[in-house]
C-alpha positions as CSV (number, residue, x, y, z in Angstrom):
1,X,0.0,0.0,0.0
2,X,1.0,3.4,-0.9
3,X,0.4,6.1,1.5
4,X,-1.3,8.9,-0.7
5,X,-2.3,12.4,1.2
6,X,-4.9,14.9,-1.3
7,X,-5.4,18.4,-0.8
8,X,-7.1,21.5,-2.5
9,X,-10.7,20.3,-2.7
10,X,-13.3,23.3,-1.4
11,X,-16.7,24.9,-3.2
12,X,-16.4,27.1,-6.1
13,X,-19.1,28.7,-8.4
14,X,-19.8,27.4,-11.5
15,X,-16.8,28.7,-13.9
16,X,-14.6,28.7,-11.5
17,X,-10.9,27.0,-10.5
18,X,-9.8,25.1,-8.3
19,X,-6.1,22.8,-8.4
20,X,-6.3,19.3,-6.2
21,X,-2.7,17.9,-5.0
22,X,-1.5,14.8,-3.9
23,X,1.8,13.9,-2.5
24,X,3.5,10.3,-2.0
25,X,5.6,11.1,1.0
26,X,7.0,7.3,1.4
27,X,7.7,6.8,-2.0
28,X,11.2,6.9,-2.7
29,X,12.0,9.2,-5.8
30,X,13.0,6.3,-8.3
31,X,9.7,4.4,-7.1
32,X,7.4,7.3,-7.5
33,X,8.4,8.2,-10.9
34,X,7.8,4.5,-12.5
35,X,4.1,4.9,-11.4
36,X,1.0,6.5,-13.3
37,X,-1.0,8.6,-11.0
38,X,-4.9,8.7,-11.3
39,X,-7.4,10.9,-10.2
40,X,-10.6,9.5,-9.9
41,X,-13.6,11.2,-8.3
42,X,-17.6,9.9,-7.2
43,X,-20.4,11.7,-7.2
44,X,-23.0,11.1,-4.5
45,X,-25.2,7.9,-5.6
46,X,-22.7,7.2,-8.9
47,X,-19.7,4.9,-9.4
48,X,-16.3,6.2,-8.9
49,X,-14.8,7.2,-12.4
50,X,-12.1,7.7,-13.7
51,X,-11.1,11.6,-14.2
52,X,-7.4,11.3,-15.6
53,X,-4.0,9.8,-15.6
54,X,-0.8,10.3,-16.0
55,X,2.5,7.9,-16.5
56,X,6.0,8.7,-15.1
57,X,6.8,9.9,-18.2
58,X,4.0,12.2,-18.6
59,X,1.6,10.7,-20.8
60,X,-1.9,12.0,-20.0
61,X,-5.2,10.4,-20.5
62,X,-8.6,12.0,-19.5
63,X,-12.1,11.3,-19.3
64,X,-14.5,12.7,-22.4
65,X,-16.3,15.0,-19.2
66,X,-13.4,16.7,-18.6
67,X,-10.9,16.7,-21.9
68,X,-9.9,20.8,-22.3
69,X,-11.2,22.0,-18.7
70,X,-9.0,19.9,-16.5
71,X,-5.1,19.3,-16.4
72,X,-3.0,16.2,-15.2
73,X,0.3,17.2,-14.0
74,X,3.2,15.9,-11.8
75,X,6.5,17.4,-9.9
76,X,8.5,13.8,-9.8
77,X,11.0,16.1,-7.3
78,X,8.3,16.3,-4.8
79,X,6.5,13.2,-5.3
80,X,3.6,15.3,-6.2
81,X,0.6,14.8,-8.7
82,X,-1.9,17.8,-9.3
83,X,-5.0,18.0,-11.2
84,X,-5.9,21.8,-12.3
85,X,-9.7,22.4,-12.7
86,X,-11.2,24.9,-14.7
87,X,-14.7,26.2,-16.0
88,X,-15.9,23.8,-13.5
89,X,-19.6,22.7,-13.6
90,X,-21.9,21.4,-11.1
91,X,-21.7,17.9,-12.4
92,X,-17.9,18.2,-11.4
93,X,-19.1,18.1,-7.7
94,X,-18.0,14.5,-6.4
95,X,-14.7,13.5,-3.9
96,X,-12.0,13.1,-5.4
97,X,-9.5,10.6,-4.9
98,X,-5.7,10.4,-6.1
99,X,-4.6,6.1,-6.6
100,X,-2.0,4.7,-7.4
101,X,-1.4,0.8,-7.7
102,X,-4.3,0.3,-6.1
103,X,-3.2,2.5,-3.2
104,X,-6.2,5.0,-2.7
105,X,-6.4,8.8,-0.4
106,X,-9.1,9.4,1.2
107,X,-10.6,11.7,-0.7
108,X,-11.3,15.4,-1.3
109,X,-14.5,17.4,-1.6
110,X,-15.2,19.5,-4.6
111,X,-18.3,21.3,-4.9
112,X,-19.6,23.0,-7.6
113,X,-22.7,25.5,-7.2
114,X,-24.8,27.3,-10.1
């Protein structure tokens, strides 16, 4: 199990920004860069989906709901994986969740009001 630690979520108006971070502080640095990081997120009463991913050496995948408003990104140095939100809709409200290897945080609110 990988200890995984998320921060950032909060409430924002519809249109707005917000940037989720999560850090691998018991990853060595030549572990943490062979793993893709995940953000995943679940909406109240809805499976938990898949948001976006990224491999050590920055590939980036994303779900058709967010391609072009959100961004996968990662700082290998600090062990660090960030998601960057923006024009953010209501239907983005949901924890999110940063995994790894099957390694899961425990979550971050985001909440989006009209």
């Amino acid at each position: 199990q990988v200890q995984l630690e998320e921060s950032g979520g909060g409430s924002v108006q519809a249109g707005g920004s917000l940037r989720l971070s999560c850090r691998a502080p018991r990853l060595i640095f030549s572990v943490f860069i062979t793993h893709t990081m995940a953000w995943y997120r679940q909406a109240p009463g809805k499976q938990r989906e898949l948001v976006a991913s990224i491999t050590g050496g920055g590939r980036t995948t994303y779900s058709d709901s967010v391609n072009g408003r959100f961004t996968i990104s990662r700082d290998n140095s600090q062990k660090k994986v960030f998601l960057q939100m923006r024009n953010m809709q209501p239907d983005d409200t949901a924890v999110y969740y940063c995994e790894t290897n099957d390694s899961w945080g425990q979550g971050t609110q985001v909440t989006v009001s009209s």
